[in-house]
C-alpha positions as CSV (number, residue, x, y, z in Angstrom):
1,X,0.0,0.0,0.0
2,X,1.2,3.5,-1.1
3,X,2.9,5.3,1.9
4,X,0.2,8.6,1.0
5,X,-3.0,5.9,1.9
6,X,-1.4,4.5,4.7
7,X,-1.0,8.4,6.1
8,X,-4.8,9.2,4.7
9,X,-5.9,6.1,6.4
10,X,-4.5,6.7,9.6
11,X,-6.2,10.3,9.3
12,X,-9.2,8.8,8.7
13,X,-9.4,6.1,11.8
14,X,-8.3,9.1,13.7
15,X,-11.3,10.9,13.3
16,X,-13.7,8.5,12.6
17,X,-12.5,6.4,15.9
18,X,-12.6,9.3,18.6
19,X,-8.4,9.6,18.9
20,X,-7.2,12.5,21.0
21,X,-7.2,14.7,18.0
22,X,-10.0,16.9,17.3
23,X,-9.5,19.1,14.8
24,X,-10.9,18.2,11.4
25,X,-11.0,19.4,7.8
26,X,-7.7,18.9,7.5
27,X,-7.5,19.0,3.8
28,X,-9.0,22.5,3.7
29,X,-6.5,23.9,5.8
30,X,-4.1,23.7,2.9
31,X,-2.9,27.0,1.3
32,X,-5.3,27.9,-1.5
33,X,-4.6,30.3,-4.2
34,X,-1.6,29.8,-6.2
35,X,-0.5,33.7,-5.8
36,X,-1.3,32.9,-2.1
37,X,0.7,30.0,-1.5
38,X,4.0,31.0,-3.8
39,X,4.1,33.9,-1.2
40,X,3.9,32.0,1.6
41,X,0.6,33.0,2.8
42,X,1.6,36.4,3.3
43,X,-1.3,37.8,2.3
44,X,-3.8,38.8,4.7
45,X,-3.1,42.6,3.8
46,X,-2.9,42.3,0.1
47,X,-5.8,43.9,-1.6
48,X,-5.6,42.6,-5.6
49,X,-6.5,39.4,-6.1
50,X,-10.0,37.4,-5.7
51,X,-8.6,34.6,-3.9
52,X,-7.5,36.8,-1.1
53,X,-10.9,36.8,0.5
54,X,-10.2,33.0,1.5
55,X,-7.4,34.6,4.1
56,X,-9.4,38.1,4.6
57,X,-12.9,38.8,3.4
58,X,-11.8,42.5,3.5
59,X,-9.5,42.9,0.9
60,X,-12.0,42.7,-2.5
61,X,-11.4,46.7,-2.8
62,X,-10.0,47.2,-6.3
63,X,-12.5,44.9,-7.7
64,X,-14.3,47.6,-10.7
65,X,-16.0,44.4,-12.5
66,X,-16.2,41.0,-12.4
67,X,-13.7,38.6,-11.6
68,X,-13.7,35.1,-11.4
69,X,-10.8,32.4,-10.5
70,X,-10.6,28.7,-11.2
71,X,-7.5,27.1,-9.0
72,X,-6.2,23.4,-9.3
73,X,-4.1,22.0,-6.9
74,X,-2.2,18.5,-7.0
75,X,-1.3,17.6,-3.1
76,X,1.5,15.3,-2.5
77,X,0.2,11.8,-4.8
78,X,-3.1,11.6,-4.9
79,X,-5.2,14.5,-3.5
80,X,-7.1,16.9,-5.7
81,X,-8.1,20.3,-4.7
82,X,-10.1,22.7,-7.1
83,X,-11.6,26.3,-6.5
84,X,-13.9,28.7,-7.9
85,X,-13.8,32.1,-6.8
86,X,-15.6,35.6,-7.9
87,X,-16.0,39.2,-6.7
88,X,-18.0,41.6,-7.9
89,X,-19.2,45.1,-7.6
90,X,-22.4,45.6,-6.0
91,X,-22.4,49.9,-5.2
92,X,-19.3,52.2,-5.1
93,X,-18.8,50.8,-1.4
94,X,-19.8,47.4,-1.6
95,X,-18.4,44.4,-3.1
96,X,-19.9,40.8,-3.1
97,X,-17.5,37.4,-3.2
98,X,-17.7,34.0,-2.6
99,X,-16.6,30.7,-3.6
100,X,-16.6,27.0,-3.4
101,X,-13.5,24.6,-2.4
102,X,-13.2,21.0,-2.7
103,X,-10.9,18.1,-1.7
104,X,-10.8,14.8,-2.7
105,X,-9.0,12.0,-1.7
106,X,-10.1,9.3,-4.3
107,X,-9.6,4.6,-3.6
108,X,-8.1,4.8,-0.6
109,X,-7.5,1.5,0.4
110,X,-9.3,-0.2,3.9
111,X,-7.7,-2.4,5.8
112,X,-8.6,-4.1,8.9
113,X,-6.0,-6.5,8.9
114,X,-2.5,-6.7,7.1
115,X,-3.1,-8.1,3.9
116,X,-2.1,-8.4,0.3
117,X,-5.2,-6.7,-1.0
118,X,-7.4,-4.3,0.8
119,X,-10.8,-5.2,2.4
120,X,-12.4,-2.2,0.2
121,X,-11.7,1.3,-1.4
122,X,-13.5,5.0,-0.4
123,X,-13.5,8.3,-0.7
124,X,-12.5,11.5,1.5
125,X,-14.1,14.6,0.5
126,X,-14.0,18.2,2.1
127,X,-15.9,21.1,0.5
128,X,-16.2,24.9,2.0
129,X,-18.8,27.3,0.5
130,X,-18.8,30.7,1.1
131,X,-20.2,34.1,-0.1
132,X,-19.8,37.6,1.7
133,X,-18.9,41.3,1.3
134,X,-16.2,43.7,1.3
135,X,-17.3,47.5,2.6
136,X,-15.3,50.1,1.6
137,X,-15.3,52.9,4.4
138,X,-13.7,55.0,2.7
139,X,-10.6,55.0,0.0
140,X,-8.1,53.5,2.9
141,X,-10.0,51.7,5.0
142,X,-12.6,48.7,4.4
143,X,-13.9,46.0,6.1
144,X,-15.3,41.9,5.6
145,X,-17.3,39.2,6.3
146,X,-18.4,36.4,4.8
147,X,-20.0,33.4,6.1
148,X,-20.7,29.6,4.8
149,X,-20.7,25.7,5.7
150,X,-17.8,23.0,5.9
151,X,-19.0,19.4,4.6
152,X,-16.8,16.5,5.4
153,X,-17.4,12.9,4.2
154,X,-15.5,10.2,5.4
155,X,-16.4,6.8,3.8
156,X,-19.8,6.0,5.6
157,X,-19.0,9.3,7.9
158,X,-20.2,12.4,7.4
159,X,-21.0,15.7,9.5
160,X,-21.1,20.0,8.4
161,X,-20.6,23.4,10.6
162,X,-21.7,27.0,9.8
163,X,-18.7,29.4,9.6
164,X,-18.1,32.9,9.6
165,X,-15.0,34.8,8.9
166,X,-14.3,39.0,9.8
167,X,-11.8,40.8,8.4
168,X,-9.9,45.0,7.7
169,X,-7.6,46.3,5.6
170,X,-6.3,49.3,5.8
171,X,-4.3,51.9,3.3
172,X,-2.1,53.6,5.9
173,X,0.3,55.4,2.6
174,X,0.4,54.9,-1.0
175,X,3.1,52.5,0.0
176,X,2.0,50.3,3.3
177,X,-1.1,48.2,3.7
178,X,-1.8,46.3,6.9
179,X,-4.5,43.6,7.2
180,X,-6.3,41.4,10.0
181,X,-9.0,38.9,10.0
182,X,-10.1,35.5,12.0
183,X,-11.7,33.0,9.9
184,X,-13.2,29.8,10.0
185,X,-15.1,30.8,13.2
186,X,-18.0,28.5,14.3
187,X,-18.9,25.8,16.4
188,X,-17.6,22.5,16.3
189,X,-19.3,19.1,14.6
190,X,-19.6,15.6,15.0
191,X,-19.3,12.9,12.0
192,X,-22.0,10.7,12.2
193,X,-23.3,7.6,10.7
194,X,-26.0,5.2,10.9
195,X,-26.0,2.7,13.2
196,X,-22.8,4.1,14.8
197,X,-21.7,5.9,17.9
198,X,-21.0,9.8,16.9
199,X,-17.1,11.1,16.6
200,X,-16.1,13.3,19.4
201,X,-16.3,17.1,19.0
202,X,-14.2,18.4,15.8
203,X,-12.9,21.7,15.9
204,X,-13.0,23.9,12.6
205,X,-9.7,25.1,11.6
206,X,-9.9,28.9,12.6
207,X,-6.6,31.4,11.9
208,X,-6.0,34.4,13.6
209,X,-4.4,36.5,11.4
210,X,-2.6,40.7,10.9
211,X,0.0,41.5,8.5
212,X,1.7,44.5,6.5
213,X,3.2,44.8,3.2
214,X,5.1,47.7,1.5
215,X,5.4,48.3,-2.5
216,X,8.5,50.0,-3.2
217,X,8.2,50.3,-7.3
218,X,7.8,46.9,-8.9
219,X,8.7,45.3,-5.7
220,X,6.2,44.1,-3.2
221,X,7.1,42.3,0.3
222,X,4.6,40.8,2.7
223,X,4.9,39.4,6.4
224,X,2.2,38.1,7.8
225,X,1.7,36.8,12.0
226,X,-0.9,33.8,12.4
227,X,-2.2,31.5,14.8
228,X,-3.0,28.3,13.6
229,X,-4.0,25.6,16.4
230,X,-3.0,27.7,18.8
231,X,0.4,27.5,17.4
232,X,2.0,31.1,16.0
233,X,3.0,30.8,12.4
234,X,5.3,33.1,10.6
235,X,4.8,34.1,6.4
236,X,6.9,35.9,4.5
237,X,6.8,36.9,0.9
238,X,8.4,39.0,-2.1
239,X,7.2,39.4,-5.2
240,X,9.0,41.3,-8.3
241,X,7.4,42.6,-11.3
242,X,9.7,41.6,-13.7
243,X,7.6,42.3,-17.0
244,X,4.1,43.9,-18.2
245,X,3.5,40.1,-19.1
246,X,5.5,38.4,-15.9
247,X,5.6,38.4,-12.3
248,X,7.6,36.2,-9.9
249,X,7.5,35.3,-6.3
250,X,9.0,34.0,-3.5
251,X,8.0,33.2,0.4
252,X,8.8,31.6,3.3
253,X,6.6,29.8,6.0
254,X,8.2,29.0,9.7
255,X,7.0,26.4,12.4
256,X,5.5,24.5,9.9
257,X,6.2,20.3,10.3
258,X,6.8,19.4,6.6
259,X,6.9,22.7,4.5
260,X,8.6,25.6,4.4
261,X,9.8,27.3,1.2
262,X,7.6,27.9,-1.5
263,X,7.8,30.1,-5.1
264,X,5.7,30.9,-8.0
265,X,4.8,33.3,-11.2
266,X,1.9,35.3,-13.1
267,X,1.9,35.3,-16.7
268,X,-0.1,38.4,-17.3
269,X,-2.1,39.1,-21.1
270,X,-4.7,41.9,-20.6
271,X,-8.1,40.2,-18.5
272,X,-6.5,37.0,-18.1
273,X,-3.7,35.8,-15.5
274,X,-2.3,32.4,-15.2
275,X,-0.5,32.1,-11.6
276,X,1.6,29.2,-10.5
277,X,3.5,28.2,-7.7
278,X,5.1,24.9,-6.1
279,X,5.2,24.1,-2.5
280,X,8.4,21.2,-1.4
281,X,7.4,19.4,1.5
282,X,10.1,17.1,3.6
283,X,9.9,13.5,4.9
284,X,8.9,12.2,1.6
285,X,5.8,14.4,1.0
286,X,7.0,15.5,-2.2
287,X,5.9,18.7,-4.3
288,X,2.5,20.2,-4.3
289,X,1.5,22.3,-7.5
290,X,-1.2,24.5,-7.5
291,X,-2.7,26.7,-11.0
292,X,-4.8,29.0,-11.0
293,X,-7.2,30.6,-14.2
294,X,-8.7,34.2,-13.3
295,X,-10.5,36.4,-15.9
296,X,-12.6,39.7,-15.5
297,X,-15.1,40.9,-18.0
């Protein structure tokens, strides 16, 4: 059996079985956004992309018509993540968003003892659906919220939460930004199934989040301070603008288990931007990939 479905198999028992930990969605807690990601997450106070309301519902303040973003990520060998975002312009002061992310983890082999061939195959799906608002203040400051429902299914398993996240950005000079939000805020959920004995409670997988950034020409750098699990996360990030057609990036993510560095680029032609960007993981995790398609008509 592939070392990946041993690991999404061990995941699974975990929270299906009532082990110590209780914090679910796991696969949803994955960087999303391929700009995002290749700067290391640093991006709770960067106000010009779509996906950025997944880390701050706040920041969808240059949005003048709409956008939409279609992201595909390939995480380690055999999980699938794909994304659909949009924002568009309600009023001079408010903009709508929302979006839709799914996971899947596809024939994951079950086992109940060792054998040659496994017992039976199923599936792992996580999706998040959300919609919400961005209200611009005034030209420097603006504030978020959006609000939606986790789904997880888990073979025979399955459970949901309502979620709200809260957000500001702020303009402070033509040059600084600084941003703040908590998302993923709601109660916690049980997987259940019939016939069996609920899970335990499952915390969502809320982030505490402020950050700054400072544009200096074509030059852009980002830090961001999190709280993740009540562990504190740091993200950095630069990004260059190299040509009208071409930007490239660079971050770095500390007190992280198994990744750390992480890059990407835009490739820019009028309406249309392709971003990518690669995330290395260690102890044998391999490289994640993530694309993302945005257009605005």
């Amino acid at each position: 059996m592939k070392k990946i479905n041993i690991l999404l198999l061990l995941l699974s028992l975990c929270l299906v079985e009532q082990a110590a930990s209780q914090d679910g969605l796991a696969l949803l807690k994955t960087g999303h956004g391929a700009r995002e990601s290749g700067l290391g997450e640093a991006v709770v106070s960067i106000a010009d992309n779509v996906n950025g309301a997944n880390y701050n519902p706040a920041v969808i303040t240059s949005v003048k018509q709409f956008t939409a973003s279609f992201g595909h990520t390939q995480y380690w060998e055999n999980i699938n993540l794909e994304s659909a975002f949009f924002a568009s312009p309600l009023s001079s002061k408010i903009n709508l968003h929302g979006g839709i992310r799914f996971a899947a983890v596809d024939d994951i082999e079950k086992r109940d003892n060792p054998t040659a061939d496994p017992d039976a195959l199923f599936e792992f799906h996580d999706v998040s659906l959300k919609t919400g608002f961005t209200y611009l203040k005034n030209e420097k400051l603006s504030f978020g919220f959006a609000f939606g429902w986790f789904f997880e299914k888990n073979e025979i398993w399955s459970g949901s939460a309502f979620n709200v996240d809260l957000g500001m950005h702020y303009q402070t000079s033509e040059n600084i930004q600084l941003g703040a939000a908590v998302t993923n805020l709601g109660s916690s959920f049980q997987l259940t199934a019939d016939g069996r004995e609920n899970s335990n409670e499952i915390s969502l997988p809320t982030k505490y989040s402020v950050g700054a950034n400072y544009y200096y020409g074509k030059y852009l750098g980002a830090i961001d301070f999190a709280i993740v699990d009540d562990e504190f996360k740091l993200h950095l990030g630069t990004e260059a603008d190299v040509h009208e057609l071409l930007k490239v990036r660079a971050g770095y993510m500390f007190n992280y288990d198994t990744k750390d560095f992480s890059a990407g680029a835009t490739f820019i032609k009028r309406n249309i931007k392709i971003d990518y960007a690669f995330v290395p993981y260690s102890n044998d995790l391999g490289t994640t990939h993530l694309f993302n398609f945005t257009f605005s008509i």
